[in-house]
C-alpha positions in Angstrom: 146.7 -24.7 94.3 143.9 -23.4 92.6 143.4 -23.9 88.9 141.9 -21.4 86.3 141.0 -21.9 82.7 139.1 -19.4 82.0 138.1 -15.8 83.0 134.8 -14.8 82.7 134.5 -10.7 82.1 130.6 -10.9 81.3 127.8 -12.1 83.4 124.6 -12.0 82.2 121.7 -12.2 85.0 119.1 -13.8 83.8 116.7 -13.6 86.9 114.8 -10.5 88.7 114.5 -8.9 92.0 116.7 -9.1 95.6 118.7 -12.2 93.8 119.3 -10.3 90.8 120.9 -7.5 92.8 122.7 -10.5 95.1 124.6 -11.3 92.0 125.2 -8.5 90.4 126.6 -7.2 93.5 129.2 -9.6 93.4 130.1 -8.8 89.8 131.4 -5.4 90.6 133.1 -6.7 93.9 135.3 -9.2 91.1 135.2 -6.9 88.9 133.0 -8.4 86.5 130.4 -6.1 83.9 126.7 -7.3 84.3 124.0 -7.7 82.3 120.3 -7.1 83.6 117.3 -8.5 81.6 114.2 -7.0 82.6 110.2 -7.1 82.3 107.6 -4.6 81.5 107.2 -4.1 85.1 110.6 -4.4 86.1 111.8 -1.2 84.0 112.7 0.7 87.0 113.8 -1.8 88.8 116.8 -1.9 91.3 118.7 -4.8 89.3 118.2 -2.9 86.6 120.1 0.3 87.7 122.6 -1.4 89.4 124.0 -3.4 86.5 126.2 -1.9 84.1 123.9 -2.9 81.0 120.8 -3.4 80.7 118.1 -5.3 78.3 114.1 -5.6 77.8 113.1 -9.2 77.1 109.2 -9.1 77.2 106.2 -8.4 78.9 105.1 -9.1 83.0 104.2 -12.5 82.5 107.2 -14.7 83.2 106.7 -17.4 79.8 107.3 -14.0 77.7 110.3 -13.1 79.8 112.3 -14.6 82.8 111.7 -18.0 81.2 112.0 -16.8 77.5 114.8 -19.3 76.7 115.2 -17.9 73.1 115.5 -14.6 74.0 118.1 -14.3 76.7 120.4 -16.4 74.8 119.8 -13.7 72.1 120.5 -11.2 74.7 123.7 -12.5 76.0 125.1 -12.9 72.4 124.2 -9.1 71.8 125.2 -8.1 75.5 128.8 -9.9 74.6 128.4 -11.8 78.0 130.5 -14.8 78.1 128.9 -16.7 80.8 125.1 -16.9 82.4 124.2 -17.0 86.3 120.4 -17.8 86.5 119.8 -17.2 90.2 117.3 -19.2 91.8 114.0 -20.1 90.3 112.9 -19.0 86.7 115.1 -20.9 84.6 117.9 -22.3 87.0 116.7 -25.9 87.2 115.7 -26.4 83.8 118.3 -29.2 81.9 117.1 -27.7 78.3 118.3 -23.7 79.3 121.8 -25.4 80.1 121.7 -27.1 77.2 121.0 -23.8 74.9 123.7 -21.9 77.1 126.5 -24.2 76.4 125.0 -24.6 72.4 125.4 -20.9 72.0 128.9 -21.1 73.3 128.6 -19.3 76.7 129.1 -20.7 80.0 126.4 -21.6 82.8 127.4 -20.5 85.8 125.8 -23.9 87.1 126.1 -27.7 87.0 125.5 -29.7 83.4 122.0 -30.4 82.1 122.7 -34.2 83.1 123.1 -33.7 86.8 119.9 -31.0 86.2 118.3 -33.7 84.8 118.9 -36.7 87.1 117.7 -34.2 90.4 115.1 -33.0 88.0 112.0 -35.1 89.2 111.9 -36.6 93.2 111.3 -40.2 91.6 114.1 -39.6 89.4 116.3 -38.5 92.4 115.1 -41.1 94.7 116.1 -43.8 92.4 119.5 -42.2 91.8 119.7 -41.7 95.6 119.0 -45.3 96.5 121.3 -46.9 94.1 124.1 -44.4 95.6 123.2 -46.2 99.1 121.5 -42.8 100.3 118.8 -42.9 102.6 115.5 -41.7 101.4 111.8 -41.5 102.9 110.0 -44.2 102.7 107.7 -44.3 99.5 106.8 -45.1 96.3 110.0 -45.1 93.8 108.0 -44.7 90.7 105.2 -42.1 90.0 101.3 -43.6 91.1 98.6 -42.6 88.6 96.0 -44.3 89.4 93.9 -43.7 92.2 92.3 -46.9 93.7 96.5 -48.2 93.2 97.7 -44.8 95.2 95.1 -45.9 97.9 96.3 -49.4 97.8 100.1 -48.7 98.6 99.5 -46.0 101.1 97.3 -48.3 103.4 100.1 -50.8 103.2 102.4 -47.8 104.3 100.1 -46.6 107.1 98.1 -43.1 107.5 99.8 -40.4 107.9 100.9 -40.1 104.4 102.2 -37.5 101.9 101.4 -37.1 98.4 104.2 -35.0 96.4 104.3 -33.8 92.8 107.3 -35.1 91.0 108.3 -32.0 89.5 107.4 -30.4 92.1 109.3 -27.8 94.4 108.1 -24.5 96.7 105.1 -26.7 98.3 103.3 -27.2 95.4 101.1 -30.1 94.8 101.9 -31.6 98.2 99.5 -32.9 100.4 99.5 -34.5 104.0 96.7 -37.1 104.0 96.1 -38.2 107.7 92.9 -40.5 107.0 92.3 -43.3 104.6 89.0 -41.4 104.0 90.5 -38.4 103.1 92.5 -39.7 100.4 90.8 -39.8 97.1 90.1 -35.8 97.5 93.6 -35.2 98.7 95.5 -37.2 96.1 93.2 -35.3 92.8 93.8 -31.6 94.3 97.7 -32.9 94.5 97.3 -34.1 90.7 95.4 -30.7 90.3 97.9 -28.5 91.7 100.7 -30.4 90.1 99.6 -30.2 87.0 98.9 -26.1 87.5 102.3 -25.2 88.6 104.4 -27.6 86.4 102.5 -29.2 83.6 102.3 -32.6 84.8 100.1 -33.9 87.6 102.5 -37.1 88.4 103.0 -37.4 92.2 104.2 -40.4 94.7 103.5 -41.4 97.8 105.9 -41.1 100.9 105.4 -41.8 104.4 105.0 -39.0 107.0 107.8 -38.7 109.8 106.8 -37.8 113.3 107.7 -34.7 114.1 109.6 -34.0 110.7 112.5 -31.4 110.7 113.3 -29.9 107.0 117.0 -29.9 107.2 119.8 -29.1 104.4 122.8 -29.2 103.7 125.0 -26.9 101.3 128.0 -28.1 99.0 130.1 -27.0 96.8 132.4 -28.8 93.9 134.1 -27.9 91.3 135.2 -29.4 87.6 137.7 -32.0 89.4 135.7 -34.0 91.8 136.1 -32.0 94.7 133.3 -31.7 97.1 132.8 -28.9 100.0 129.6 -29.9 102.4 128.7 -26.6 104.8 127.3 -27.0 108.3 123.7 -27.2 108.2 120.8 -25.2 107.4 117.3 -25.7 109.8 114.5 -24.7 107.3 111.6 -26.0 109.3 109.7 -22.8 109.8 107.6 -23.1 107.0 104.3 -22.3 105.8 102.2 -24.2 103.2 105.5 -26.1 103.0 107.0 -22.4 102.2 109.6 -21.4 104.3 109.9 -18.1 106.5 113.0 -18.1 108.5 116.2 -20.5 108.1 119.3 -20.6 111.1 122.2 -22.0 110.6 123.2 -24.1 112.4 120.6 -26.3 113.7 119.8 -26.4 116.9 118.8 -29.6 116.6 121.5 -31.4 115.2 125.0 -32.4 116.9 128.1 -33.0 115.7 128.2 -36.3 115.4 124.8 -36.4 113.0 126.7 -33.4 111.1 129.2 -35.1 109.8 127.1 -38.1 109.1 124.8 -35.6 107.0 127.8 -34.3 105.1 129.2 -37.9 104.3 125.7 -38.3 102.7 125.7 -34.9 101.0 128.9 -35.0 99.3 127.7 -38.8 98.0 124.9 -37.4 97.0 126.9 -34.8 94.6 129.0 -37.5 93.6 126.4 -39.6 92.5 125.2 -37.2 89.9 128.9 -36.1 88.9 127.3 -32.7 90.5 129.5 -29.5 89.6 129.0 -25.8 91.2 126.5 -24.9 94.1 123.7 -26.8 95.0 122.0 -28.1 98.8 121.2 -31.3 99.6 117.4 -31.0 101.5 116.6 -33.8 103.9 113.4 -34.7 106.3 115.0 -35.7 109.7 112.8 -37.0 112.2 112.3 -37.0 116.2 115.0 -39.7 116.8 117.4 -37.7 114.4 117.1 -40.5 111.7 117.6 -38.5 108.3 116.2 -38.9 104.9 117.1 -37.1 101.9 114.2 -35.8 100.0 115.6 -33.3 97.0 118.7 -31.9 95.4 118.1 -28.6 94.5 120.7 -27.7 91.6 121.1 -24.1 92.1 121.6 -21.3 94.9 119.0 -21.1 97.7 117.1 -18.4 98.7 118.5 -19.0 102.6 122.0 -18.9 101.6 122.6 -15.8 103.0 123.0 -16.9 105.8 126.0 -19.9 105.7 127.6 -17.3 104.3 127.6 -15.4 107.7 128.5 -17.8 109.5 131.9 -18.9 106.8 132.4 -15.8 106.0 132.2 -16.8 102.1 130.8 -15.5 99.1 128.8 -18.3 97.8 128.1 -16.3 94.5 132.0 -15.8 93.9 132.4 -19.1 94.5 130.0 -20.6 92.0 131.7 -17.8 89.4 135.3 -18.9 90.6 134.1 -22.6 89.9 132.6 -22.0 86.2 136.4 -20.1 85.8 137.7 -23.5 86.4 139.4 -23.4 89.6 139.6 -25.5 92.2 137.5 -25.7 95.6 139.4 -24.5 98.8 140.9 -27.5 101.4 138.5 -26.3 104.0 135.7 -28.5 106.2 132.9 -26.0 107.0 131.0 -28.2 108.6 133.5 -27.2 111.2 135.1 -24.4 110.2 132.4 -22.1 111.2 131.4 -19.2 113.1 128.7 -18.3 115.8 125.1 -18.4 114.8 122.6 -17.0 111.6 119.3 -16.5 111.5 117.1 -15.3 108.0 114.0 -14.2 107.8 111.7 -13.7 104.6 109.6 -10.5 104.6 106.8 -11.1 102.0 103.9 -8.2 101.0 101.4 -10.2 102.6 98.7 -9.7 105.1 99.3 -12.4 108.0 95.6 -11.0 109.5 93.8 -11.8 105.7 95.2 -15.7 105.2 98.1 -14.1 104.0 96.8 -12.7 100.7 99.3 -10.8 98.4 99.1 -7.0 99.0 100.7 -5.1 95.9 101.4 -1.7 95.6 103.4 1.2 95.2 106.4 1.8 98.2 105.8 5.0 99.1 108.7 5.0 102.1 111.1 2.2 103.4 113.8 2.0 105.7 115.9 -1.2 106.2 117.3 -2.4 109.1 121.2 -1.9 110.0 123.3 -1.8 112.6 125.9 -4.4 114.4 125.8 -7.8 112.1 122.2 -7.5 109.8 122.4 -7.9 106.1 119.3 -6.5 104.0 118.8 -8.2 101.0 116.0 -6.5 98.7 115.5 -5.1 95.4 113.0 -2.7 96.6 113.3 0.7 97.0 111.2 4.0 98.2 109.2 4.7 95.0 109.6 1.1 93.4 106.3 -0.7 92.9 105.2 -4.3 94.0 103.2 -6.1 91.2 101.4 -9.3 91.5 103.0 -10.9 88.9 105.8 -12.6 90.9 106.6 -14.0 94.1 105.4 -11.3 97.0 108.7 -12.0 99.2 110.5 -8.2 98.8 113.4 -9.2 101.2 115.1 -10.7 103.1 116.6 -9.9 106.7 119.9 -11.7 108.0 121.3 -11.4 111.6 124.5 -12.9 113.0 125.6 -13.6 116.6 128.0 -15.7 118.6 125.0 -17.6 119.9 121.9 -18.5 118.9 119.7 -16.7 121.3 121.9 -13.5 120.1 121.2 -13.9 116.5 117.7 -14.3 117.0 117.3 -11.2 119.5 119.1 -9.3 116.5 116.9 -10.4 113.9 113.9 -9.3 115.9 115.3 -6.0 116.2 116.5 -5.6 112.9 112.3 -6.6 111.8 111.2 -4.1 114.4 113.6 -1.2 111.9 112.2 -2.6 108.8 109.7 0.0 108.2 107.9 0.1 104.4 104.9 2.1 103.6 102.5 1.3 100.3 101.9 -2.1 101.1 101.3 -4.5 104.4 103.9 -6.7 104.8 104.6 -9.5 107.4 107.0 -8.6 109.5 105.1 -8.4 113.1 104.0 -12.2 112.0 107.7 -13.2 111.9 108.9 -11.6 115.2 105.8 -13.1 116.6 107.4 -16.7 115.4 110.4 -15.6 116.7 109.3 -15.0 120.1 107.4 -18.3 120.0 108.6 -20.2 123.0 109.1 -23.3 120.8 111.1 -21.3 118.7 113.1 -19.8 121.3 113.9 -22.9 122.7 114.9 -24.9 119.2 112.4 -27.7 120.2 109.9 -27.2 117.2 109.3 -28.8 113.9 107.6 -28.5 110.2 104.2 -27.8 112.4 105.3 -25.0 114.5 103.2 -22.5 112.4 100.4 -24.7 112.2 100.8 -25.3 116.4 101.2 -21.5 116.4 97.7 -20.7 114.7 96.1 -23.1 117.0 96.4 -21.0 119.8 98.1 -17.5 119.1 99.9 -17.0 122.3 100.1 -13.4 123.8 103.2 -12.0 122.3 103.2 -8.1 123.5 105.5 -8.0 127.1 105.1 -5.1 129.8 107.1 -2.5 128.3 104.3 -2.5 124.9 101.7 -2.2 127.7 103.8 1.4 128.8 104.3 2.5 125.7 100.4 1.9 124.8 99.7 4.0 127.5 101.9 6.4 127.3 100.2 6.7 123.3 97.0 7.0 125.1 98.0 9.8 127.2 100.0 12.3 124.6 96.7 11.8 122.5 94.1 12.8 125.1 96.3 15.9 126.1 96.8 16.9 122.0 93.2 16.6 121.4 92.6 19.0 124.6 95.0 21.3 123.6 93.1 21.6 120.2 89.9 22.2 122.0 91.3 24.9 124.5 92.6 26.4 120.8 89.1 26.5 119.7 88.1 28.0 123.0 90.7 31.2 123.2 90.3 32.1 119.8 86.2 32.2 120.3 85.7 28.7 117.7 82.5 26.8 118.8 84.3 23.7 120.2 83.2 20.0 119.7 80.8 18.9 121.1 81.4 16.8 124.2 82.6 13.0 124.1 79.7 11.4 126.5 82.2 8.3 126.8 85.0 8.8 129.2 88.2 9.6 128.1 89.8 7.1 129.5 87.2 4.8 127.2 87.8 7.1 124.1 91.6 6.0 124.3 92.1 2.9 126.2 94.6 0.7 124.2 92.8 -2.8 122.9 95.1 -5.7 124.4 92.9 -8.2 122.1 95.7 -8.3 119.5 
């Protein structure tokens, strides 16, 4: 029977964009008022109308705003918000933002700084991990700052390698190192990067998998003990170590590893007295050995799409959780339903090495129909700086089998239209008609594999409908020139390149 101590009446959202409008979403579904912080840019934005109050906290740059620690605990005292969801990214990870939330007196709609803390830094979380008896990659267990050392340990470890920041997360300051020779360049743009993106450049060494697969696992627990592992999450479709699209469930992974996996997860939450939502992330290689790698203490971006396939509202649950009651006497890592797919559409150009593209929307239409979720915060009219992440949404499908969910989500990228800005959504349907993908036989390298040789994606019927183009603009450009002839207009002069030439469809893309 569940218990409740508490009833939160107040949420403060102190994050931006399609996961700002996620959660406030299901703050008026409870019930709940929500308060929107916003930046200079983000005055108009669609988190900002949606919630029932809104507040400025600074200008575009994140330090003045999103991560302005001061200010959105000033903002929740003045809001009269009683507890705090943080979303993903920004500030959700950080031990000394859970500390100033409970200080003030509110609630974190999130674990406790301490289990923050101990999943804080991958060395940190490998040593807590191995003295739990979890599995972990191969590697060093202690940070390595010293080259000619670093060299040292990953010859005795044997090439391929990969150097990782240890506060790292979303790619950064990871490199794969293939060749002894290659190292000493490899292992100062990882200290480089690191110390960019997080204000430390301390990295470790662990050994590369063959054929790695980037698996995870959700879970759930609440104030009491209790812990809730999901069925799996396949996140291998990555780029730059950033992922693109996310199924659930794998289709590599049986039911025998699954439960093996969720043993290991709910340890793993256990280990670190872990309270709330959270996902277990693990490297699984070609013989379905799996490692863990990190604990991210917060929502995921992908979690869209376990929720399809339990039927749950993971946001809900994290608030019903912070109220104090207990989790559910459910196993979904069987106690689940047909197949999800996600896919992250990002204003990017695919064609220019995937260089942000910024600018005003000037039209969109999402994708609907049978089973696809839209989540965006993007709207016809809105505008798309460059001060923040460039994914503007994301598309879910669901179907009772994989190959449905898939065909879904292609058609449901095919309806995403958006004007203003390019976007990459031709790039993912081109993934997902990858025969590797399409078969479930493919790995952390499929994009790279892809860009080795870009297979011919475009099928018969787009060879039609090219042609069919090609004809209805030859007969409306001579039915303008027989215009100009009736009504006595010199006509154009003549085209000395054949028509057919003039408008023959180019089948180089």
């Amino acid at each position: 029977m569940a218990k409740t101590a508490r009833k939160i009446k107040k949420i403060l959202v102190a994050n931006r964009g399609e996961i700002a409008v996620r959660v406030v979403r299901t703050c008026r579904d409870l019930g709940i008022e929500s308060v929107a912080i916003y930046s200079d840019p983000d005055r108009k934005s669609l988190h900002v109308r949606f919630a029932t109050v809104a507040y400025h906290v600074g200008k575009a740059s994140p330090k003045d705003s999103y991560l302005n620690i001061d200010k959105i605990i000033d903002v929740a005292k003045k809001s009269g918000a009683d507890a705090i969801h943080p979303g993903y990214g920004f500030l959700s990870e950080n031990p000394d933002f859970a500390d100033a939330v409970e200080a003030a007196g509110l609630w974190l709609i999130g674990p406790k700084s301490k289990s923050m803390e101990a999943m804080g830094t991958k060395t940190r979380a490998r040593q807590v991990m191995i003295k739990a008896g979890v599995p972990v990659v191969p590697g060093t267990e202690d940070p390595v700052t010293d080259e000619d050392e670093a060299k040292v340990i990953a010859r005795s470890m044997g090439f391929p390698i990969m150097l990782k920041a240890v506060a790292g997360g979303g790619g950064k300051g990871m490199r794969r190192v293939d060749r002894e020779e290659d190292f000493a360049s490899a292992f100062r743009m990882a200290q480089s990067e690191a110390r960019n993106s997080f204000g430390n450049d301390e990295v470790y060494i662990e050994k590369f998998l063959n054929q790695p697969r980037h698996i995870e696992m959700q879970v759930l627990a609440d104030m009491y003990g209790n812990v809730m592992a999901f069925v799996e999450r396949e996140c291998s479709v990555q780029r730059r170590h950033q992922k693109l699209i996310e199924e659930s469930p794998s289709p590599f992974v049986d039911e025998n590893m699954r439960k093996k996996m969720a043993t290991v997860a709910k340890l793993a939450a256990k280990a670190v007295d872990y309270v709330g939502a959270g996902t277990i992330e693990c490297l699984v290689d070609d013989q379905k050995n799996f490692y863990f790698m990190e604990m991210n203490t917060r929502l995921q971006v992908e979690h869209p799409i376990t929720e399809m396939v339990t039927g749950l509202d993971l946001v809900a649950e994290q608030i019903a959780i912070a109220e104090g009651k207990s989790l559910l006497a459910k196993e979904f890592t069987e106690d689940f339903r047909g197949w999800s797919m996600e896919a992250r559409v990002c204003a990017e150009d695919p064609a220019r090495d995937f260089v942000p593209t910024p600018g005003k929307v000037t039209h969109l239409r999402a994708p609907g129909g049978p089973y696809i979720r839209t989540d965006t915060s993007i709207y016809s009219g809105s505008e798309i700086t460059a001060d923040y992440d460039p994914m503007i949404a994301k598309v879910i499908s669901w179907g009772n089998t994989r190959d449905c969910a898939r065909e879904r989500l292609n058609r449901a990228l095919m309806e995403f239209t958006l004007k203003g800005c390019t976007t990459n959504t031709m790039f993912l349907r081109q993934i997902l008609a990858y025969k590797p993908f399409v078969d479930g036989a493919y790995d952390t390298g499929l994009i790279e594999k892809y860009f080795r040789k870009v297979p011919t994606w475009y099928k018969e019927e787009h060879k039609i409908v090219a042609l069919l183009g090609a004809a209805i603009f030859n007969f409306e450009k001579e039915k303008r020139l027989f215009s100009q002839i009736r009504v006595g207009a010199k006509p154009t002069a003549p085209n000395q390149m054949s028509r057919w030439r003039a408008t023959k469809p180019n089948w180089s893309f």
